[in-house]
N, C-alpha and C positions, 0 to 999 in steps of 0.2 A: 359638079357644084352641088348637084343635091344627095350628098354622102349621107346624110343621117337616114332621109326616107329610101334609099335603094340600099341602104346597109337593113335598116330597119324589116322590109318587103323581103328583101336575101336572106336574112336569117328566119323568117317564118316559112317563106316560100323551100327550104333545105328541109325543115320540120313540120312541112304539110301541114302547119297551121295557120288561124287568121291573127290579124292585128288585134281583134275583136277577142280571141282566145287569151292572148298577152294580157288585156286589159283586165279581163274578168279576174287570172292567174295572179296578175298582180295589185288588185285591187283598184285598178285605176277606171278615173271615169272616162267613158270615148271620146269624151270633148280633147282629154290629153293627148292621146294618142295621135287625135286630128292634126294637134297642134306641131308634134312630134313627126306627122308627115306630110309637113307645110314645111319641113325643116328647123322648127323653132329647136332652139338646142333645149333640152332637158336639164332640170335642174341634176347636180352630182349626187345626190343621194338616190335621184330616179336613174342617175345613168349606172348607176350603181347596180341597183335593182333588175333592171334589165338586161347590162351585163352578164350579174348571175344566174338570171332566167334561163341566157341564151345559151350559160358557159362559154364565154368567149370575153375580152378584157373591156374595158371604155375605149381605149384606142380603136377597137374594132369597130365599135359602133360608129365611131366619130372620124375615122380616118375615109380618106378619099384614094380610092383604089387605081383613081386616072390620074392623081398628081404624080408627078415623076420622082418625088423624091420621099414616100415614104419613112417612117422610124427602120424597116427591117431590113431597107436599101441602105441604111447610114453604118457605116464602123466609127463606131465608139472611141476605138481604142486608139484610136489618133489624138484627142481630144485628154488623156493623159486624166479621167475623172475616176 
């Protein structure tokens, strides 16, 4: 349930760096950050941002790795879109 802060910790913790490095990187003050691993969701233009911090998509950051049904688990093409 808490997918933003352990996606958040995962992708610095992969890049040996802090949350604290994030912020400074992307201009953000640490209060956000806080906020961001309280799980508050981030506005789209920050989730933006950190996305292409991290390279890796919004979905990343926002998807929950223990739900069972994932975007990469689903076939599309049943769906006829």
């Amino acid at each position: 349930m808490y997918m933003i802060r352990d996606n958040i910790l995962r992708l610095c913790a992969e890049r040996n760096i802090s949350p604290r490095t994030v912020c400074y990187a992307l201009g953000l003050d640490e209060k956000t950050m806080k906020h961001w691993l309280n799980n508050e969701i981030p506005r789209l233009s920050k989730l933006n941002e950190l996305a292409d911090y991290f390279g890796v998509t919004v979905g990343d950051i926002l998807e929950d790795d223990e739900y069972p049904y994932n975007r990469k688990d689903i076939d599309f093409s049943v769906f006829n879109l």
